[in-house]
C-alpha positions as CSV (number, residue, x, y, z in Angstrom):
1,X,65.9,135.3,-55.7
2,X,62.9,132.8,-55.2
3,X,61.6,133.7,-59.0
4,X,65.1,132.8,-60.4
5,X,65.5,129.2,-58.6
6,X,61.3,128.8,-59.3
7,X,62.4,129.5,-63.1
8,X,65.4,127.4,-63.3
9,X,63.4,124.4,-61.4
10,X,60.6,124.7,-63.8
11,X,62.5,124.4,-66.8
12,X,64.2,121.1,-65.4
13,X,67.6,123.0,-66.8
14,X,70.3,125.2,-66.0
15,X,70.6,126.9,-69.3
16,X,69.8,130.6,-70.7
17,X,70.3,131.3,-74.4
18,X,72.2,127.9,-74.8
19,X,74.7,128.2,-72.0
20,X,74.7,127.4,-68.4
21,X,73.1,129.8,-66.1
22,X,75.7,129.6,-64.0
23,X,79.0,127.0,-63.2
24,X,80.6,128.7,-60.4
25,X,79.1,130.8,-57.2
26,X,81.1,132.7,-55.0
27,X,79.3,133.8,-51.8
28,X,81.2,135.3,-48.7
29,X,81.0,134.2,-45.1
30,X,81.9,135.5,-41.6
31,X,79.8,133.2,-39.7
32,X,77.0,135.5,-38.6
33,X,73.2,135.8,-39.0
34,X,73.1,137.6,-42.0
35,X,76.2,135.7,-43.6
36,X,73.8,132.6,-43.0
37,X,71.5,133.6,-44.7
38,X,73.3,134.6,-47.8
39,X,74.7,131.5,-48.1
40,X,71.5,129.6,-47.7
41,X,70.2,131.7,-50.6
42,X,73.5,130.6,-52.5
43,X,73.0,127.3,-51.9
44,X,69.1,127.5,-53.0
45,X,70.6,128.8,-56.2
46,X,73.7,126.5,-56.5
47,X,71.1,123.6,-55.7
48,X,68.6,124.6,-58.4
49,X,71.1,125.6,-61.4
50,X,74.1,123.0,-60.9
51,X,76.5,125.6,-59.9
52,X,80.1,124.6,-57.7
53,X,79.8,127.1,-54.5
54,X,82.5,128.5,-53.7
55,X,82.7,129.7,-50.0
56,X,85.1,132.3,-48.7
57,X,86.1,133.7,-45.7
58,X,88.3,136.3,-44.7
59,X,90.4,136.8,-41.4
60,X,93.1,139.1,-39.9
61,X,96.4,137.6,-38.9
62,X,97.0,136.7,-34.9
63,X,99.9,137.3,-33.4
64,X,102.4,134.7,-32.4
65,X,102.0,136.0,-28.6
66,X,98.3,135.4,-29.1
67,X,98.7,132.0,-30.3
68,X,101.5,130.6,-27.8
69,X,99.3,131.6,-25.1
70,X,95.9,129.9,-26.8
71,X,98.0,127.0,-26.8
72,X,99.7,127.1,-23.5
73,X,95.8,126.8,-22.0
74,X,94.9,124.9,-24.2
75,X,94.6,120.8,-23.2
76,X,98.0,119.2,-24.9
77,X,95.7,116.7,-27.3
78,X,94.1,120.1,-28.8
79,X,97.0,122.4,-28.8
80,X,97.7,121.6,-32.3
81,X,94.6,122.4,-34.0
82,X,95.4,126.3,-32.6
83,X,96.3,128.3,-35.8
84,X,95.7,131.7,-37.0
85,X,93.2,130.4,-39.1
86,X,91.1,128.3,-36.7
87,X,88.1,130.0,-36.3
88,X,87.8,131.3,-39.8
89,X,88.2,127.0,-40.9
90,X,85.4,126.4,-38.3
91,X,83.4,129.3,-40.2
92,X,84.0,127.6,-43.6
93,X,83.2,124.3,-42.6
94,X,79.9,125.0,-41.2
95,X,78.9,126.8,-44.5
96,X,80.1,123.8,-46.8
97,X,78.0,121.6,-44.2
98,X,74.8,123.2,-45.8
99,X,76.2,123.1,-49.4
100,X,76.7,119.3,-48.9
101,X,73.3,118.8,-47.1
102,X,72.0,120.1,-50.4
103,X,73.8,117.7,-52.6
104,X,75.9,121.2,-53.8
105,X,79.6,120.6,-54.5
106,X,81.5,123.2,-52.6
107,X,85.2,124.5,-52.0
108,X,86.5,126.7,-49.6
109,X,88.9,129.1,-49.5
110,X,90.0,130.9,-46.1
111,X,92.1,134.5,-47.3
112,X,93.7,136.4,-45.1
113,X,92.9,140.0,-45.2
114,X,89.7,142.3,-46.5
115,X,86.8,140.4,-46.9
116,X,86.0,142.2,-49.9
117,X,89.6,141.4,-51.4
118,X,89.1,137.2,-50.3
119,X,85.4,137.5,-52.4
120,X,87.0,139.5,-55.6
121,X,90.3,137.3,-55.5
122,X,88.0,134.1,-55.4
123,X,85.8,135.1,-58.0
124,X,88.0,136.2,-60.3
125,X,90.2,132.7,-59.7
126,X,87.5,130.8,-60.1
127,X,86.6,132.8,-63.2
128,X,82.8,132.8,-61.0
129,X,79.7,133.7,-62.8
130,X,78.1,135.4,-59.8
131,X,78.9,136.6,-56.6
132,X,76.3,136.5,-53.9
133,X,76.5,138.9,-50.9
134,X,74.5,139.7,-48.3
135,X,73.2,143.9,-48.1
136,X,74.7,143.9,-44.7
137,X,78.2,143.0,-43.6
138,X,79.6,144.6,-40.9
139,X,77.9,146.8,-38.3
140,X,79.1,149.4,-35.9
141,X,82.4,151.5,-36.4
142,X,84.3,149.2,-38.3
143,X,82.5,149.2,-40.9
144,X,82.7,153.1,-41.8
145,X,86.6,152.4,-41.6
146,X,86.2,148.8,-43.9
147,X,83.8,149.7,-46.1
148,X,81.0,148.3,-47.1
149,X,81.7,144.8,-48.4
150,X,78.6,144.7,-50.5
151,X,79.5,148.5,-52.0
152,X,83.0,147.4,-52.7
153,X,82.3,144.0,-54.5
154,X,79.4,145.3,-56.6
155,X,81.8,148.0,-57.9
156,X,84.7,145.6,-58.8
157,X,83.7,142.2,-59.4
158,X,84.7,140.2,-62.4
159,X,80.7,138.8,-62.9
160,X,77.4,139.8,-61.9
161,X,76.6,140.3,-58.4
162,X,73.5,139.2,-56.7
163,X,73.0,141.3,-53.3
164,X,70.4,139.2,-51.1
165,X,68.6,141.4,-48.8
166,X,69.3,139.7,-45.2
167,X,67.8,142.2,-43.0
């Protein structure tokens, strides 16, 4: 990873063969450790090669009970900011925070369901020229039921795929 933003710095361009390097990088986020650090890498890249970064993040639906009762302890000036989607938004938004520190223009896209699915839909909307994701995504049991994110997006993507070792 350092050799390819050490080569694309040197040159003073974002071109191979005549063509960009890269326009348009989709890396996944859940928020943790390792997801941090596959986005910094990302936004190395993006920083170094011109590329948009796109930032995605995936959640499961709440239920309605869940979120009436979120809201009913929840102060009355906040209870509108309670949505299925809140702490996947918080998630994104501290992600693009590092993008923009960078000077890296960044959109995010919050997708309900597999985080595999969000990262392929993305990328493939986006018409993305790389995928970034981290060798580790989700530990413990869930994972053997999931699948492995990076497995699953290397295998289907509509680009190349750049697996950053986070571990």
């Amino acid at each position: 990873m350092i050799g390819l933003c050490q080569a694309a710095e040197r040159s003073g361009e974002n071109h191979w063969q005549g063509r960009i390097m890269f326009r348009s990088i989709v890396v996944g986020t859940d928020g943790s450790d390792t997801a941090t650090k596959a986005v910094s890498q990302a936004v190395d890249l993006a920083s170094a090669v011109g590329a948009t970064l796109e930032l995605v993040s995936a959640y499961e639906p709440v239920s309605g009970q869940r979120l009436n009762e979120e809201r009913r302890q929840a102060p009355e000036d906040l209870q509108w900011a309670i949505n299925p989607r809140e702490d996947v938004d918080a998630t994104l938004e501290a992600a693009a925070e590092l993008a923009r520190k960078a000077g890296v223009e960044v959109n995010v896209y919050a997708r309900q369901g597999d985080p595999a699915d969000a990262i392929l839909d993305v990328a493939e909307e986006r018409d993305a020229d790389l995928v970034i994701v981290g060798n580790k995504g989700m530990t413990g049991a869930k994972r053997f039921l999931l699948g492995s994110v990076p497995n699953k997006v290397s295998h289907h993507a509509p680009c190349s795929v750049l697996i950053i070792r986070t571990t």
